[in-house]
Backbone as JSON Lines, residues from 0, in Angstrom:
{"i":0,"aa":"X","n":[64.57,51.72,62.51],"ca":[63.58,52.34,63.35],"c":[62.85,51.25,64.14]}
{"i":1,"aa":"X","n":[62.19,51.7,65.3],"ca":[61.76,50.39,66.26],"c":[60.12,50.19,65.78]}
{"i":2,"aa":"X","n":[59.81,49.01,65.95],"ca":[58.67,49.11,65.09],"c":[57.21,49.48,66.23]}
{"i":3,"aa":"X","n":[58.03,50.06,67.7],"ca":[56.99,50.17,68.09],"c":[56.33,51.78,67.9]}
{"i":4,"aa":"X","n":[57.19,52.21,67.25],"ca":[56.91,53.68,66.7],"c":[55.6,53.25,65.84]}
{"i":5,"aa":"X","n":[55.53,52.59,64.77],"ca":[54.68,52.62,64.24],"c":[53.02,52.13,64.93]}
{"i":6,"aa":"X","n":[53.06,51.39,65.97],"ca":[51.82,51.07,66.58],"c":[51.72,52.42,67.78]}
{"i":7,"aa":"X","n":[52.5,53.34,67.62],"ca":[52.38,54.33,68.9],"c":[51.89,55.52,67.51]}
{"i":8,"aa":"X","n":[52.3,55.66,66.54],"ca":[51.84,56.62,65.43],"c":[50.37,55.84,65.3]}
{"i":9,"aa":"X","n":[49.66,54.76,64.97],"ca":[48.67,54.58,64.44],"c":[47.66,54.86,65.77]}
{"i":10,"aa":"X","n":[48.06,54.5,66.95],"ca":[47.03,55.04,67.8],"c":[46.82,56.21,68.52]}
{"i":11,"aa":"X","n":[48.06,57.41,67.92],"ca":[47.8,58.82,67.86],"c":[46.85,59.19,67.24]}
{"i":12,"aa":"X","n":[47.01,58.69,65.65],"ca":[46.26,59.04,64.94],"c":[44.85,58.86,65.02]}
{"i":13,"aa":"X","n":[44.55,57.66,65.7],"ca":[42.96,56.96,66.33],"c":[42.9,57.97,66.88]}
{"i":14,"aa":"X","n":[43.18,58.38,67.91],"ca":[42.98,59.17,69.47],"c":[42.65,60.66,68.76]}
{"i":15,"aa":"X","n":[43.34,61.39,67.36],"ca":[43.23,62.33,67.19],"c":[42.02,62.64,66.43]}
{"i":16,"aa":"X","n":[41.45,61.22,65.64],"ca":[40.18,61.44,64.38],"c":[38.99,61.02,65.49]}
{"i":17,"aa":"X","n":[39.46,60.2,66.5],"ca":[37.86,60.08,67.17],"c":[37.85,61.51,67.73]}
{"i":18,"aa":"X","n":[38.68,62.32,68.57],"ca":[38.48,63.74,69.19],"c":[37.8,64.26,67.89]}
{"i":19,"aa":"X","n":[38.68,64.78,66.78],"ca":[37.69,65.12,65.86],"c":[36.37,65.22,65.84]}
{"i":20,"aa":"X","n":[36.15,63.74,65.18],"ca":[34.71,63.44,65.08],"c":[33.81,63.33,66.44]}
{"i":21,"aa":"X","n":[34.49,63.56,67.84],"ca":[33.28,63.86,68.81],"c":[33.08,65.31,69.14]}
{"i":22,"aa":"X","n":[33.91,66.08,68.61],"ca":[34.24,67.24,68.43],"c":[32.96,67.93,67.43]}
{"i":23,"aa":"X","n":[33.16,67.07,65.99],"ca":[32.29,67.59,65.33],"c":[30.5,67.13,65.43]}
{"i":24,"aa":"X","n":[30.56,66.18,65.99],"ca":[28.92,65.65,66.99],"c":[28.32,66.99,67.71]}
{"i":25,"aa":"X","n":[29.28,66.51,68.18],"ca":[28.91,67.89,69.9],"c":[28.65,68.99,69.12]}
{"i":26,"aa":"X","n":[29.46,69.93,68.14],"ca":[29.28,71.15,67.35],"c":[27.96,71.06,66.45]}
{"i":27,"aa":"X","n":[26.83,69.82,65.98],"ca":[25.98,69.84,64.91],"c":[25.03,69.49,65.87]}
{"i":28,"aa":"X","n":[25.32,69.03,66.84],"ca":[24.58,68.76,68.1],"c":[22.82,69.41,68.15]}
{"i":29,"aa":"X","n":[21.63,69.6,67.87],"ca":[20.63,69.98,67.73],"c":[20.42,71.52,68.82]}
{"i":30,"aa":"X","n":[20.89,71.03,69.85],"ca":[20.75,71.6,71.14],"c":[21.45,72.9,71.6]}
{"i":31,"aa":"X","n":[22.41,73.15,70.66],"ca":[23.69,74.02,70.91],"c":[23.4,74.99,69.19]}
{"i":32,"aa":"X","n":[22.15,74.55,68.63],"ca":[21.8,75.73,67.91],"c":[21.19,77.19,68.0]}
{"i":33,"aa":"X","n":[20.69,77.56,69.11],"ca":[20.58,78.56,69.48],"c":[21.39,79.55,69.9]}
{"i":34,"aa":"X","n":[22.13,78.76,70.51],"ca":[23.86,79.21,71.07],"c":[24.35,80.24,70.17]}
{"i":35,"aa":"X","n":[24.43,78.76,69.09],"ca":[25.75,79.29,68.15],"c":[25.07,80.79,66.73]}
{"i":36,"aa":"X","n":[23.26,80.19,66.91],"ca":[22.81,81.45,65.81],"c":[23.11,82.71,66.93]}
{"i":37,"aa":"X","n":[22.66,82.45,68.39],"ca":[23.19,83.6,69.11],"c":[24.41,84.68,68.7]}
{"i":38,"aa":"X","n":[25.49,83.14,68.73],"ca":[26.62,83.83,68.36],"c":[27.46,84.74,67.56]}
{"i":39,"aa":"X","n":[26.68,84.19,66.63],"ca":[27.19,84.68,64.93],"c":[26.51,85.83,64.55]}
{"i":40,"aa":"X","n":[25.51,86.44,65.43],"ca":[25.1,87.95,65.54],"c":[25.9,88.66,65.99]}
{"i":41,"aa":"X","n":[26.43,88.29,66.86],"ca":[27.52,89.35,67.45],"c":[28.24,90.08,66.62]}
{"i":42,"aa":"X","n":[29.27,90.34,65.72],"ca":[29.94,90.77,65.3],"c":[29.01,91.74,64.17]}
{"i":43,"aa":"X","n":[27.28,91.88,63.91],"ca":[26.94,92.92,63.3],"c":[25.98,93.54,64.66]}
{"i":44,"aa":"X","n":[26.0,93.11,65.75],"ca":[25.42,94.2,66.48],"c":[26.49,95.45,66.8]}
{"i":45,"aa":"X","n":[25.74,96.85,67.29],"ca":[26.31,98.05,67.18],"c":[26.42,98.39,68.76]}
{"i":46,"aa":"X","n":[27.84,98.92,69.13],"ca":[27.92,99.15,70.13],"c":[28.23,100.93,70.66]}
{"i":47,"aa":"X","n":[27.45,101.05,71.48],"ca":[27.1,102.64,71.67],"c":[28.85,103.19,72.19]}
{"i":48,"aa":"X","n":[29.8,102.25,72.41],"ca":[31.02,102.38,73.27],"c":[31.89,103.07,72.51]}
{"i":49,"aa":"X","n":[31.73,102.83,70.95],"ca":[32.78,103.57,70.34],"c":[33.57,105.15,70.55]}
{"i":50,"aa":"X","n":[34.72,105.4,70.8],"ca":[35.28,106.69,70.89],"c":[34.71,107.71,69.95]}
């Protein structure tokens, strides 16, 4: 196997845990809590639309 596979696998793997972890910043983010308590109401509010 060529060994540049292995320096092209280790900086996938970089590229994939920093997305992650700016991923999970942005989501605990202070600012984007209103949003998300917004959000998570949705699915017990009642909608008059039903058949």
């Amino acid at each position: 196997m060529n060994p540049v596979w292995g320096h092209v696998a280790g900086l996938s793997i970089i590229l994939m845990m920093t997305s992650f972890i700016g991923i999970w910043i942005w989501a605990w983010n202070g600012r984007h809590r209103r949003t998300f308590d917004e959000l998570s109401r949705v699915p017990m509010q009642d909608t008059e639309d039903r058949p």
